[in-house]
DSSP file (Angstrom, degrees, kcal/mol; ACC not computed):
  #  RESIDUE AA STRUCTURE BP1 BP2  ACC     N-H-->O    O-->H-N    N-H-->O    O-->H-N    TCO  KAPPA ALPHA  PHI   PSI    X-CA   Y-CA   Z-CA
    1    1 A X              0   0    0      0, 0.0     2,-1.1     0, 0.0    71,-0.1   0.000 360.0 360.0 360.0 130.5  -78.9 -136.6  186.5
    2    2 A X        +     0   0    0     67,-0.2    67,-1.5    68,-0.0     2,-0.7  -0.688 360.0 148.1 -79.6  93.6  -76.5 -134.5  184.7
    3    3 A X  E     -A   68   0A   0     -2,-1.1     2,-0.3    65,-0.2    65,-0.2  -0.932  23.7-172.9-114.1 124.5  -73.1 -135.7  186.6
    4    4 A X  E     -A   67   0A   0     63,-1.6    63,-1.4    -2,-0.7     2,-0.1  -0.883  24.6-126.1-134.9 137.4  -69.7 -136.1  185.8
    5    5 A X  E     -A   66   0A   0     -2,-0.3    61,-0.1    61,-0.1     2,-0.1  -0.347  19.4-149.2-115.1 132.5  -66.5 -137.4  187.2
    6    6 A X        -     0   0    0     59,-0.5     2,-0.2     1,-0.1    -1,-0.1  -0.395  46.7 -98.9 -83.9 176.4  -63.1 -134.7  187.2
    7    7 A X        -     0   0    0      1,-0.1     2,-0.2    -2,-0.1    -1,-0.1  -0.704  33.4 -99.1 -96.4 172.3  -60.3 -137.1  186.9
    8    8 A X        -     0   0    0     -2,-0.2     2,-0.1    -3,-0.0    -1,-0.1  -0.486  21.2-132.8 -42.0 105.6  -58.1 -138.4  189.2
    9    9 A X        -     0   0    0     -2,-0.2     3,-0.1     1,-0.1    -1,-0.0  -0.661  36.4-103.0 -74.3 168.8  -54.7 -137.4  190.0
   10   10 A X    >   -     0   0    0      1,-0.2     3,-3.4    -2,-0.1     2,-0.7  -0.254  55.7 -91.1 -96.0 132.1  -52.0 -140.2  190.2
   11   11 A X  T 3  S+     0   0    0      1,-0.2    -1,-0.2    -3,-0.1     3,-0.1  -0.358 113.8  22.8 -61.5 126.6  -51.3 -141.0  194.2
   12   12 A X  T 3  S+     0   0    0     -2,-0.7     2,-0.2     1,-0.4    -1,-0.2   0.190  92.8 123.4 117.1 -12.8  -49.1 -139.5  195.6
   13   13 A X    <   -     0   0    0     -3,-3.4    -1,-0.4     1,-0.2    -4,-0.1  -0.640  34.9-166.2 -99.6 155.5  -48.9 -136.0  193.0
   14   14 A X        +     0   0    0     -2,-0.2     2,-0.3    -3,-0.1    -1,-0.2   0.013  53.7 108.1-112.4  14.1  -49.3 -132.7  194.4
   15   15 A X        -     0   0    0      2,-0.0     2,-0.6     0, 0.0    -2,-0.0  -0.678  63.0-143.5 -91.5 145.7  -49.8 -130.7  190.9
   16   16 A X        -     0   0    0     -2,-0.3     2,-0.7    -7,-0.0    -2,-0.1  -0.786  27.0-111.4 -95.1 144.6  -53.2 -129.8  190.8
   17   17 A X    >>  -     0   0    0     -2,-0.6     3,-7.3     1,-0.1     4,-1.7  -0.918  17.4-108.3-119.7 154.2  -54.4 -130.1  187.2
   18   18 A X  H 3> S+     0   0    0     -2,-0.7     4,-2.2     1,-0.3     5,-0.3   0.635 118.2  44.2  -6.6 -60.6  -55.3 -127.7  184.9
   19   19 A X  H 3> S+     0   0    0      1,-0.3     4,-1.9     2,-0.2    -1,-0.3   0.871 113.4  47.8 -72.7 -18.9  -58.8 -128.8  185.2
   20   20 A X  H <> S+     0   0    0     -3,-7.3     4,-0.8     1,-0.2    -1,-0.3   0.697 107.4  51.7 -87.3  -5.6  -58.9 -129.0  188.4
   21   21 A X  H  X S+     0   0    0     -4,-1.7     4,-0.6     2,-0.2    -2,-0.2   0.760 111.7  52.6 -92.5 -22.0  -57.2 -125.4  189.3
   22   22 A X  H >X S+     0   0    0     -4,-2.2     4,-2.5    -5,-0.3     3,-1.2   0.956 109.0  54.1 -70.8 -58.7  -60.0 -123.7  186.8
   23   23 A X  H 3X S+     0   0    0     -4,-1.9     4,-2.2     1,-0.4    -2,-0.2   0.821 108.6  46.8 -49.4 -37.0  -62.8 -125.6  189.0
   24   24 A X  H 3X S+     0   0    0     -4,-0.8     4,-1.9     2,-0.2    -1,-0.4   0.848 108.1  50.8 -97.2 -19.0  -61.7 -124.4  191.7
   25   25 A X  H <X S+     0   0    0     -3,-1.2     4,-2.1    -4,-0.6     5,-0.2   0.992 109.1  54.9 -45.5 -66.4  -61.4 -120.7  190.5
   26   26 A X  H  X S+     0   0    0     -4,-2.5     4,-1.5     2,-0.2    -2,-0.2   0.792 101.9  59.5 -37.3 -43.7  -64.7 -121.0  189.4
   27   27 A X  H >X S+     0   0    0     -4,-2.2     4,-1.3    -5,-0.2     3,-1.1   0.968 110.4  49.9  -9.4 -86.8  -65.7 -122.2  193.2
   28   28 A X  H 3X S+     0   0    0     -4,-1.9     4,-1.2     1,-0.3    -1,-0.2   0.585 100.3  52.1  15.6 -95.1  -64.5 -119.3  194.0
   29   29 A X  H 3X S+     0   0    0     -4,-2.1     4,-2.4     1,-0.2    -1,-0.3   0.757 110.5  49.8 -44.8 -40.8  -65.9 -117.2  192.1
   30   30 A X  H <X S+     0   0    0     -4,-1.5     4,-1.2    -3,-1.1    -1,-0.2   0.914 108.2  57.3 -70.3 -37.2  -69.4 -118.5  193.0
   31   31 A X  H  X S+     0   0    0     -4,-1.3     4,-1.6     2,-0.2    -1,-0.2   0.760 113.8  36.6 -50.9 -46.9  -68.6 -118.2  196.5
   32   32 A X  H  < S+     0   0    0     -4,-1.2    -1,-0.2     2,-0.2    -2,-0.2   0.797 105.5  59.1 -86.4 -24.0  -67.9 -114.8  196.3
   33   33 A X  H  X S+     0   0    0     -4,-2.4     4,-0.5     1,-0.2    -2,-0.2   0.873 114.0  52.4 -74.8 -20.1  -70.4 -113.6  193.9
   34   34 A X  H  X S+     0   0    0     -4,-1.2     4,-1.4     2,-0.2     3,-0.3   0.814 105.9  47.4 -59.1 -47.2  -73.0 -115.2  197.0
   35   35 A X  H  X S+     0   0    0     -4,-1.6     4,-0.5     1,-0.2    -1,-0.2   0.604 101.9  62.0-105.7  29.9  -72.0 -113.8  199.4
   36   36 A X  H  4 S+     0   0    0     -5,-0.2    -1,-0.2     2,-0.2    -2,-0.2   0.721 112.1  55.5 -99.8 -23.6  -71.9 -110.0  197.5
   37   37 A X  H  < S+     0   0    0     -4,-0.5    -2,-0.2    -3,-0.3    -3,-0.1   0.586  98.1  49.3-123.5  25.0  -75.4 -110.9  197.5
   38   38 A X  H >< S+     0   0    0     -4,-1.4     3,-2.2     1,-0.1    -2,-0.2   0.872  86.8  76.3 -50.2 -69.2  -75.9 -111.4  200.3
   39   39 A X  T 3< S+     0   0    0     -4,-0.5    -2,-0.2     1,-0.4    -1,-0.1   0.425  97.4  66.1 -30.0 -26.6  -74.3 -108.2  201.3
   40   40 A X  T 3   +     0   0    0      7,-0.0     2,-0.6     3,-0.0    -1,-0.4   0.379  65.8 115.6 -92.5   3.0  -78.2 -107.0  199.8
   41   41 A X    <   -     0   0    0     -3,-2.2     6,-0.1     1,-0.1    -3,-0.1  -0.798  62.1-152.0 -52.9  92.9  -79.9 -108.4  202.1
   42   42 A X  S    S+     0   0    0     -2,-0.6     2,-1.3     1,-0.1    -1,-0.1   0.913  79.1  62.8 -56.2 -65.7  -81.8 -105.6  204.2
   43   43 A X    >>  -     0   0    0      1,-0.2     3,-2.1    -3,-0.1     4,-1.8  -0.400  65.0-159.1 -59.5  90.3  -82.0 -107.7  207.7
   44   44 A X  H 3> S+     0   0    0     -2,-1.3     4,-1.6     1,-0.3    -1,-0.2   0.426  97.0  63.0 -62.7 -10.8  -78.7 -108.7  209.5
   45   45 A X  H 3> S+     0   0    0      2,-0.2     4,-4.9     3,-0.1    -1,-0.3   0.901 110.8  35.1 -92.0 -67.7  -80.2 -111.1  211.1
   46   46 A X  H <> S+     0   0    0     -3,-2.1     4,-1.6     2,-0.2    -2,-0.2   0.809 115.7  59.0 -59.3 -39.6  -81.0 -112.9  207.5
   47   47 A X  H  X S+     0   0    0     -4,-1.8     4,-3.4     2,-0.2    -1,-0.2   0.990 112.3  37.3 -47.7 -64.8  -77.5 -111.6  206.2
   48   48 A X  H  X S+     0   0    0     -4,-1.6     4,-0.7     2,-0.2     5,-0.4   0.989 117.3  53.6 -55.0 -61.5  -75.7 -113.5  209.0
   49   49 A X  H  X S+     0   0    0     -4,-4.9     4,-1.2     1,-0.2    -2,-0.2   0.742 116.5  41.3 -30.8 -88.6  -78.6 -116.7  208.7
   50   50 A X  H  X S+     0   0    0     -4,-1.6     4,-2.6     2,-0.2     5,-0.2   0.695 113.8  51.9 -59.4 -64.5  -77.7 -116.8  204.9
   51   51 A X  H >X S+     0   0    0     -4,-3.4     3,-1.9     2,-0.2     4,-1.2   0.853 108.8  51.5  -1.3-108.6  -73.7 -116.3  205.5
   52   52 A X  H 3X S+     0   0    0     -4,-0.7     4,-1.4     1,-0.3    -2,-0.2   0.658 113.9  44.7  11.6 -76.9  -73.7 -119.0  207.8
   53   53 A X  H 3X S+     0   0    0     -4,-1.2     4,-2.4    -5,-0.4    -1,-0.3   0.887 112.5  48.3 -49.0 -42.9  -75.6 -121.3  205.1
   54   54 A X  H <X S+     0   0    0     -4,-2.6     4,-1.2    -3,-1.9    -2,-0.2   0.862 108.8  53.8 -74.3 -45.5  -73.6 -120.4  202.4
   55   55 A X  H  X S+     0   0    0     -4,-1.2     4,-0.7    -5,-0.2    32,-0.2   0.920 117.4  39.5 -35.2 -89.0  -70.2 -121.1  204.7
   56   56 A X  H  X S+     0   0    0     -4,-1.4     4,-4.5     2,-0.2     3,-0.4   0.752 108.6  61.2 -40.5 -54.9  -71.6 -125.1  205.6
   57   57 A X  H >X S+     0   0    0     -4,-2.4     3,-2.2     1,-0.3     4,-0.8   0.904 114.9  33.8 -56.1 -93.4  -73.0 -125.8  202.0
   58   58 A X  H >< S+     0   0    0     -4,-1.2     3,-0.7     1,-0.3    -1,-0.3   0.727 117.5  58.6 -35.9 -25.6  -69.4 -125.4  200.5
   59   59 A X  H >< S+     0   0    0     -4,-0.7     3,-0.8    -3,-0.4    -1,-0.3   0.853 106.1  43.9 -84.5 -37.2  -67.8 -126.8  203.4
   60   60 A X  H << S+     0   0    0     -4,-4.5    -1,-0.3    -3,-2.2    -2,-0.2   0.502 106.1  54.5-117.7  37.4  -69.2 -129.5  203.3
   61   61 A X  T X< S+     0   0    0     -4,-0.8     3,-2.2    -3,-0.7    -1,-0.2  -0.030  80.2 122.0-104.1  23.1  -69.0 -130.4  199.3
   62   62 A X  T <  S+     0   0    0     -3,-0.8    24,-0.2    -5,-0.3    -2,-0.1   0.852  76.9  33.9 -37.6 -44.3  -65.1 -129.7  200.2
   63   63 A X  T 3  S+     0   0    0     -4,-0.2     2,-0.7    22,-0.1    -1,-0.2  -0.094  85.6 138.9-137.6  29.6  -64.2 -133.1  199.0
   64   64 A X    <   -     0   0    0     -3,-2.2    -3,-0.1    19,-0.6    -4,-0.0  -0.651  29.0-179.4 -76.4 120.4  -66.6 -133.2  196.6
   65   65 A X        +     0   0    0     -2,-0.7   -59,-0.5     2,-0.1    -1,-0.2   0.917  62.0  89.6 -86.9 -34.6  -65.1 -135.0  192.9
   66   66 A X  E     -A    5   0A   0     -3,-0.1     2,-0.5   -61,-0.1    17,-0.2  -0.247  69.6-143.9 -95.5 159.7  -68.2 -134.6  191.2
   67   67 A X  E     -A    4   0A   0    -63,-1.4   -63,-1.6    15,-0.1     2,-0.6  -0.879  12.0-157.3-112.0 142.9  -69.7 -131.4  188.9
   68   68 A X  E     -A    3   0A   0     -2,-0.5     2,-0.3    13,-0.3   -65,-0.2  -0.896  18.5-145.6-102.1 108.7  -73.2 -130.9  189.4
   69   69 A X    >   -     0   0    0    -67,-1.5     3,-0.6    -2,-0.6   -67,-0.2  -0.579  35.6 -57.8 -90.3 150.7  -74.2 -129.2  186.3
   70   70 A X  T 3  S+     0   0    0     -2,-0.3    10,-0.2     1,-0.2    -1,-0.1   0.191 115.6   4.7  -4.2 110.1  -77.0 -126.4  185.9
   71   71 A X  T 3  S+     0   0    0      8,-0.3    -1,-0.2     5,-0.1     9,-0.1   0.676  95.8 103.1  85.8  37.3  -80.5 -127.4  187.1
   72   72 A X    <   +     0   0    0      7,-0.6     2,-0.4    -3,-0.6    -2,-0.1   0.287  69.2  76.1-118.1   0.5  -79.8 -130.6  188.3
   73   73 A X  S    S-     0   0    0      6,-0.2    -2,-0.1     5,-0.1     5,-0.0  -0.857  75.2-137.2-126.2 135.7  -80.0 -129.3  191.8
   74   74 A X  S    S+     0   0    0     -2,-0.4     2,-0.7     1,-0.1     5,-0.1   0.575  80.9  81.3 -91.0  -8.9  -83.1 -128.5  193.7
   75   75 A X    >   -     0   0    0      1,-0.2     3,-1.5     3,-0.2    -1,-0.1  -0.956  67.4-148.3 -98.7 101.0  -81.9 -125.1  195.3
   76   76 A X  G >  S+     0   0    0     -2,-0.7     3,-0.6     1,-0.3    -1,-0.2   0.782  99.4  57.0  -4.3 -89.1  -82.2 -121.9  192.9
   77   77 A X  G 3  S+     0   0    0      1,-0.3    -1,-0.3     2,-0.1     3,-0.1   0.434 116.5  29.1 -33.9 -34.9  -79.2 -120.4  194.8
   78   78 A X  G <  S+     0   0    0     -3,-1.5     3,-0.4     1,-0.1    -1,-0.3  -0.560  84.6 123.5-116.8  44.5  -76.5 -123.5  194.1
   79   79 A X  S <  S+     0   0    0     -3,-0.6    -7,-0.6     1,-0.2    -8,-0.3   0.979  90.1  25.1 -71.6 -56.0  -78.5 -124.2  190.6
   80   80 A X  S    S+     0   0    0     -4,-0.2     2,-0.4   -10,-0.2    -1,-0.2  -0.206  93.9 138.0 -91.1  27.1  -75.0 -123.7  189.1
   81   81 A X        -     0   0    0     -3,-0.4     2,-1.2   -12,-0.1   -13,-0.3  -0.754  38.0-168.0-109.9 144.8  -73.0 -124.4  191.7
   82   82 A X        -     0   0    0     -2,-0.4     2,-0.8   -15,-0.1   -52,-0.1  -0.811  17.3-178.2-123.9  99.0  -69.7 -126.6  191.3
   83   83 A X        +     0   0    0     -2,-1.2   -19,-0.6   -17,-0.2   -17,-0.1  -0.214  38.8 115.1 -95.3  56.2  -68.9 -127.3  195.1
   84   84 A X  S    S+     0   0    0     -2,-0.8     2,-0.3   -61,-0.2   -22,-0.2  -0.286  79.9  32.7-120.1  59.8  -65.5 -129.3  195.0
   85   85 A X  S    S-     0   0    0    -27,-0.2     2,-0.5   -24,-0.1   -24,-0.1  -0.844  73.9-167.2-148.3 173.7  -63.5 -126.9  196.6
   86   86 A X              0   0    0     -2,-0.3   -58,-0.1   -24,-0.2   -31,-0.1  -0.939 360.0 360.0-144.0 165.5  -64.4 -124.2  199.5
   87   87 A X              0   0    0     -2,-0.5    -1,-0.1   -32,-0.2   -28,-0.1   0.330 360.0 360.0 -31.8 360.0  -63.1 -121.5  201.0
């Protein structure tokens, strides 16, 4: 398993670091570019179903430390996905 550990911040600091303020841009990003394609999805029914998934998946890697890198992940959709922050 391709895993690896972001570092630590010190207890008690509230600075985000560097690496950890990109990762979570990137989140983001993934989060948003999902659910834009979603947004193609002919059946609302399946829009909302999909929504819904996409919502819970991130929500609950919220307090996830570790990056899951490319193709280490059994779901196509999150192949690349780096879930330690959410929405």
């Amino acid at each position: 398993s391709s895993v690896s550990r972001l570092p630590r911040r010190p207890a008690g600091c509230r600075l985000t670091s560097i690496l950890q303020f990109l990762r979570r841009q990137q989140v983001l990003q993934l989060y948003r570019r999902i659910l834009r394609a979603i947004r193609d999805v002919p059946a609302e029914a399946d829009r909302r179903h999909l929504q819904k998934w996409a919502r819970e998946e991130f929500q609950r890697n919220k307090g996830a430390t570790e990056e899951v890198r490319s193709g280490s992940w059994q779901s196509p959709v999150m192949s690349c996905a780096l879930c330690c922050a959410v929405v």
